[in-house]
C-alpha positions in Angstrom: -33.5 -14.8 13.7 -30.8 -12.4 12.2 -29.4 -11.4 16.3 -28.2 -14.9 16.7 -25.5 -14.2 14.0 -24.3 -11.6 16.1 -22.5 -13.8 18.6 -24.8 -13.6 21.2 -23.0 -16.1 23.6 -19.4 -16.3 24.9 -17.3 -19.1 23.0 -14.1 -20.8 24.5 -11.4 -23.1 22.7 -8.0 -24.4 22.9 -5.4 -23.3 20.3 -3.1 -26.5 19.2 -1.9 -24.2 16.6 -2.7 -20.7 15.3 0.0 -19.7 12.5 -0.5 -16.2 11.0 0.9 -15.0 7.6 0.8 -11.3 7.0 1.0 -9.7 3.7 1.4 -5.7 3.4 -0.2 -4.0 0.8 0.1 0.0 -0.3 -3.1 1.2 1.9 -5.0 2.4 -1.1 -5.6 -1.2 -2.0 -7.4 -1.9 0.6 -9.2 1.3 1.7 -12.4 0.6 -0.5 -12.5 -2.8 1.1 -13.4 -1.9 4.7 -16.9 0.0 5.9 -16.7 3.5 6.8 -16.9 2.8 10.4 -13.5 1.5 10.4 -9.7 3.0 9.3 -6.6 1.1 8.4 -4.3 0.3 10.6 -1.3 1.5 8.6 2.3 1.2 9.2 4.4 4.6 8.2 1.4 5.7 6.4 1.8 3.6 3.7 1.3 0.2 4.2 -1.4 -1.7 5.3 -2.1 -5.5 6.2 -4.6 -8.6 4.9 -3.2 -11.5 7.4 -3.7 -15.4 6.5 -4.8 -17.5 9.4 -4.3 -21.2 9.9 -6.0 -22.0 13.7 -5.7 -25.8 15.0 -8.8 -25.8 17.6 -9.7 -28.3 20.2 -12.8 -28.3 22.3 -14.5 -25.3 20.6 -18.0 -24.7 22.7 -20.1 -22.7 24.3 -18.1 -20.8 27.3 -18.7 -22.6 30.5 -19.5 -25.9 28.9 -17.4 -29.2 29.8 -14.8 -29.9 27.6 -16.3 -33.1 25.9 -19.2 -31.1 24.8 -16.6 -29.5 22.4 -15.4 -29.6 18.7 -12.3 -30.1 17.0 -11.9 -28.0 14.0 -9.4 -26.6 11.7 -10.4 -22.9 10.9 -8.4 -20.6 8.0 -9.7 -16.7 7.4 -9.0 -13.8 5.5 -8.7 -10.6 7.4 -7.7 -6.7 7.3 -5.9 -5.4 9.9 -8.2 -2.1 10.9 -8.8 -0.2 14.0 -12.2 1.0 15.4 -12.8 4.0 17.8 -16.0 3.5 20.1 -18.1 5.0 22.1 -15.7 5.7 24.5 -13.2 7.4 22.8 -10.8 4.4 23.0 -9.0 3.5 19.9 -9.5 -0.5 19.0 -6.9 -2.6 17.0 -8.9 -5.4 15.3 -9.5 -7.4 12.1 -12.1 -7.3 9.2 -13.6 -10.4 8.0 -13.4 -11.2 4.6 -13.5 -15.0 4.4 -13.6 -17.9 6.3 -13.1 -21.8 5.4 -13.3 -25.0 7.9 -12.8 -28.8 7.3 -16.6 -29.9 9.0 -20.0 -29.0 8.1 -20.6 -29.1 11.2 -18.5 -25.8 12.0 -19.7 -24.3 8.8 -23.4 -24.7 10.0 -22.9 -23.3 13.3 -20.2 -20.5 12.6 -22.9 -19.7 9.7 -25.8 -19.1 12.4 -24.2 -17.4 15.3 -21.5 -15.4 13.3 -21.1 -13.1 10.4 -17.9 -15.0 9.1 -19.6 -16.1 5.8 -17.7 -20.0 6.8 -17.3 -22.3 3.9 -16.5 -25.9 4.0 -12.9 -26.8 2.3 -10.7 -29.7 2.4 -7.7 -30.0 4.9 -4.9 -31.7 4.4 -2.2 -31.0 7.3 1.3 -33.2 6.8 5.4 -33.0 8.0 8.2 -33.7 6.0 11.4 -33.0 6.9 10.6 -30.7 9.6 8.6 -28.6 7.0 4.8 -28.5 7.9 2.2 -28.1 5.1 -1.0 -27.2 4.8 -3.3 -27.3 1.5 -6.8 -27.3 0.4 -7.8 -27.8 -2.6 -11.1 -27.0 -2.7 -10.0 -23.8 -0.6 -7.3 -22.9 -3.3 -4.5 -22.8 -0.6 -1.2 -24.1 -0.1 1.2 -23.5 2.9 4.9 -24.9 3.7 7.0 -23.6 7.1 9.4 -24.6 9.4 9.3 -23.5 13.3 12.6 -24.9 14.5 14.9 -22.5 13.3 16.9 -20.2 16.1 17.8 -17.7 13.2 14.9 -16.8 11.2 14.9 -13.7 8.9 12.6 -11.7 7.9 11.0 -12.4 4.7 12.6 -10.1 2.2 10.5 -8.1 0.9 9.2 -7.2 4.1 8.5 -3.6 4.6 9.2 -4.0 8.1 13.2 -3.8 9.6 12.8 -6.2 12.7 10.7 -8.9 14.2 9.9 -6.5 16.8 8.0 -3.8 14.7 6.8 -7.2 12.5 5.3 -8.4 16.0 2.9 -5.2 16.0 1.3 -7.1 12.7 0.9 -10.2 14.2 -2.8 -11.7 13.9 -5.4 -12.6 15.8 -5.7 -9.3 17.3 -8.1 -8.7 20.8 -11.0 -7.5 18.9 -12.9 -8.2 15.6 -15.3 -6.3 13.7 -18.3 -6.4 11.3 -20.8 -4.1 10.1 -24.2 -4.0 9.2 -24.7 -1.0 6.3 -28.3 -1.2 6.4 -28.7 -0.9 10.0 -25.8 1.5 10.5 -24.2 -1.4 13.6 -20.6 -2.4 14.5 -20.5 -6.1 16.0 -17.5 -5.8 18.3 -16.4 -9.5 19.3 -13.1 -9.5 21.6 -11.0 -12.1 22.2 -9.4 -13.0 25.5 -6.0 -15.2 25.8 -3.1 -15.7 28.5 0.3 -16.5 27.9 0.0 -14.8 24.3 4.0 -15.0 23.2 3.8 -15.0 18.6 7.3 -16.4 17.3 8.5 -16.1 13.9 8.4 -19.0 11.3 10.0 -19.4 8.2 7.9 -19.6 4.9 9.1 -21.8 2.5 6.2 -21.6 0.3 3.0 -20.5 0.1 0.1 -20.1 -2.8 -3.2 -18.4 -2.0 -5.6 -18.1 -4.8 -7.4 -15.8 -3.1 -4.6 -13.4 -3.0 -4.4 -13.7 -6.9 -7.0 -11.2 -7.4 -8.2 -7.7 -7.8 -6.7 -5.4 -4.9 -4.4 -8.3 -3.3 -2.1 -9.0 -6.4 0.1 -6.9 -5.3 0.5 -7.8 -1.3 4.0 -8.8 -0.3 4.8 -11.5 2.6 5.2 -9.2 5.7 5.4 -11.6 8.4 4.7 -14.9 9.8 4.0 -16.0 13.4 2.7 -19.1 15.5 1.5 -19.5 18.6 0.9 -23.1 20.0 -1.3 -25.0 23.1 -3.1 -21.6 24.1 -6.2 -21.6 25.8 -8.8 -18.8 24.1 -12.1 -17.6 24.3 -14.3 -14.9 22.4 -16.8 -12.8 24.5 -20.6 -12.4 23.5 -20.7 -9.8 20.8 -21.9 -6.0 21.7 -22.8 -3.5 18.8 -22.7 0.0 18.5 -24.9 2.4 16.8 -22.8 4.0 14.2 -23.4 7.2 12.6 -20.5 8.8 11.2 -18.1 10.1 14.1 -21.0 9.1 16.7 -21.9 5.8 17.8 -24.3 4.5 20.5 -23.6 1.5 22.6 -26.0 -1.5 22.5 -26.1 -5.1 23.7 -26.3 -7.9 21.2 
């Protein structure tokens, strides 16, 4: 029963709020995390990116199912920024799964059969003070604080980028995300399809991310951070490709 992990149905859900934090990292520490099927996608050669996300989800099903079939769930992943070249030649920008966390069983269960994502169940708590928005999870080892309703925001400072517009370029989920099975030599390419897709900039005012505190991440810098609010998404059924050093063959999940 190992195919139905590999997304073998079209999904559909609507984005109350997706708020990405980027940290860059010198690309070495994070070269020996990804499969040999995929490359870094770098920024001046030097720098590459693990992004934080933070999705708000309503109405998560199956593609083509009525709304009140759906799920609410709050969803938080780890991922590398990489990019993929297929079979035809074209060069995709994607993420690399690492780790994934939800507030229901329920999602862990089903994310846990039909995906790769390796979902575990962590607490949530979301709350506003002051116009500052926190997330934190205990159990999940996280802690985030932002505001959104600044007209000024800067950049964080240690940002290796020198404008929001380059920053942008970093800005997670991007259209395609990848796994890879070593033993049978397959890519699982999963894209994702959205309208209206406009990221814009929040302020951090604090963050703590245990998982960050370890091996190769220790020394990732705050790069970026974007939200996007009340989009409507969906996430086509997964194909894989054969992949055999610089060849690959195309088959359907």
């Amino acid at each position: 029963m190992s195919f139905l992990k590999n997304h073998p149905f079209a999904v559909e859900a609507f984005f109350k709020s997706s708020v990405v934090v980027t940290f860059a990292l010198p690309k070495e520490q994070l070269q020996t995390l990804i499969p040999p099927c995929l490359s870094l996608d770098t920024f001046e050669d030097k720098w590459a990116f693990l992004a934080v996300a933070m999705v708000d989800t309503t109405h998560l099903r199956p593609k083509g199912f009525p709304r009140f079939l759906g799920n609410n769930f709050f969803l938080a992943g780890y991922r590398i920024f990489v990019r993929y070249k297929n079979l035809k030649g074209k060069n995709l920008r994607g993420l690399y799964i690492l780790k994934s966390q939800t507030d229901k069983i329920k999602m862990q269960f089903l994310g846990n059969v039909f995906t790769h994502y390796n979902y575990e169940k962590v607490d949530i708590l979301r709350t506003e003070l002051d116009r500052t928005l926190n997330y934190k999870s205990v159990a999940g080892g996280f802690s985030l604080s932002f505001r959104n309703d600044n007209e000024k925001i800067n950049l964080p400072k240690d940002s290796p980028f020198q404008d929001w517009k380059t920053a942008r370029r970093f800005a997670g989920p991007l259209p395609f995300t990848f796994t890879f099975d070593a033993i049978k030599k397959e890519v699982l390419i999963i894209e994702g399809v959205r309208t209206n897709w406009i990221p814009k900039p929040v302020e951090v005012v604090s963050y703590n991310f245990d998982f960050l505190k370890k091996g190769p991440y220790k020394s990732g810098v705050l790069a970026n951070a974007f939200e996007i609010t009340n989009i409507p998404y969906y996430w086509k059924k997964g194909k894989i490709e054969k992949w055999q050093k610089n060849e690959v063959l195309l088959m359907e999940s």
